[in-house]
N, C-alpha and C positions, 0 to 999 in steps of 0.2 A: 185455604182459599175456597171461597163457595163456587160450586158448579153452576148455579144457578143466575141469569141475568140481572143488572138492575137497571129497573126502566124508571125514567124521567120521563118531564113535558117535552125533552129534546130529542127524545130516542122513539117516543111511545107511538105514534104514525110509522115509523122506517121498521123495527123490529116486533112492533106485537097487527099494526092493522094491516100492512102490506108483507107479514110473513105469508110464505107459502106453502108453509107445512102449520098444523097447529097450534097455539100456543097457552100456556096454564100459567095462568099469572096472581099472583097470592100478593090481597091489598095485604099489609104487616106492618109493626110496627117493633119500635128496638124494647121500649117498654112491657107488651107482652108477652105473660108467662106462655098462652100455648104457641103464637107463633116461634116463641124459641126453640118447643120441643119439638115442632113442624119441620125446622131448615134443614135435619142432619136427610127426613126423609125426603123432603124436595131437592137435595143435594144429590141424593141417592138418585130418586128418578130422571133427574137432568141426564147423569151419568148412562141409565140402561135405557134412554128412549132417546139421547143427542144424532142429530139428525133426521127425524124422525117425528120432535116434539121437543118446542121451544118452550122451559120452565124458567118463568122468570119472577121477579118479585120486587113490590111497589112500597116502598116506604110511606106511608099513608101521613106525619109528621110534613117529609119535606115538600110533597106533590099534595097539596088541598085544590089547586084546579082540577087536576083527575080523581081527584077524592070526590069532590062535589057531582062532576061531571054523570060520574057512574054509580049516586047516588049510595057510597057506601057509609055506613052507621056504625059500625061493628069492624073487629079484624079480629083473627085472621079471616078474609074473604078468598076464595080460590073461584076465579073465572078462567072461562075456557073458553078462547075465540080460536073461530075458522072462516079464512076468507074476507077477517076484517070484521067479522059479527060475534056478537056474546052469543056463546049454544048454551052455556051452562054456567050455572052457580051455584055454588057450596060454601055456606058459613062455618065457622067453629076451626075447632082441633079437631082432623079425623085420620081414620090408618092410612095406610097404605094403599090398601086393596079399596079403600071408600074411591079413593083421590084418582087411583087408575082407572077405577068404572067410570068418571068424569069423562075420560079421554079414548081411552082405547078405542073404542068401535070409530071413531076419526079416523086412525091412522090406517 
C-alpha cells in the first residue's frame, strides 16, 4: 500500500489547497516508465516527513480538469504548494535529495 495520497477533483481544495502544513504533489501517470521508478521514493518521503509534509500524487489520465487547469504537458510533474499557492515546480525523474530541496526549507 502506498504511503502517499490520491488526489482527485473531490479531495484537491480540502487536502492539497487548504492543507496546513505543505504539500508535494506529483502530476503521474500509470503508463510512465519514470513515474514508476519515482513512487517507491515518494513512498519513502511521505513515510520520513508525515506530518510535517503532505506527499501526494495526481493521476493525470483520470483528473484532465486539473490537468488542464495547472497547465501540465509532461509527467512526472512534482509541485509543491504552501498556504494554497504553487512555490515550486520540477519536471522529470529526479533523486531524492533533488525532490527534498523542493520542500525542505518550508517546513
Amino acid at each position: 500500500m502506498s504511503a502517499t495520497l490520491a488526489i482527485t477533483e473531490a479531495n484537491f481544495e480540502s487536502e492539497v489547497l487548504q492543507s496546513p502544513i505543505p504539500v508535494l504533489l506529483e502530476f503521474w501517470a500509470p503508463w510512465c516508465g519514470p513515474c514508476k521508478m519515482l513512487a517507491p521514493v515518494l513512498d519513502e518521503l511521505a513515510e520520513e516527513y508525515a506530518g510535517v509534509l503532505k506527499v501526494a500524487k495526481l493521476n493525470v489520465d483520470e483528473e484532465p480538469p486539473l490537468v488542464e487547469r495547472h497547465g501540465i504537458a509532461t509527467v512526472p510533474v512534482m509541485v509543491v504548494y504552501q498556504q494554497g499557492a504553487v512555490v515550486r515546480q520540477k519536471s522529470g525523474s529526479q533523486t531524492k535529495l533533488v525532490i527534498e530541496n523542493l520542500f525542505k526549507d518550508l517546513l
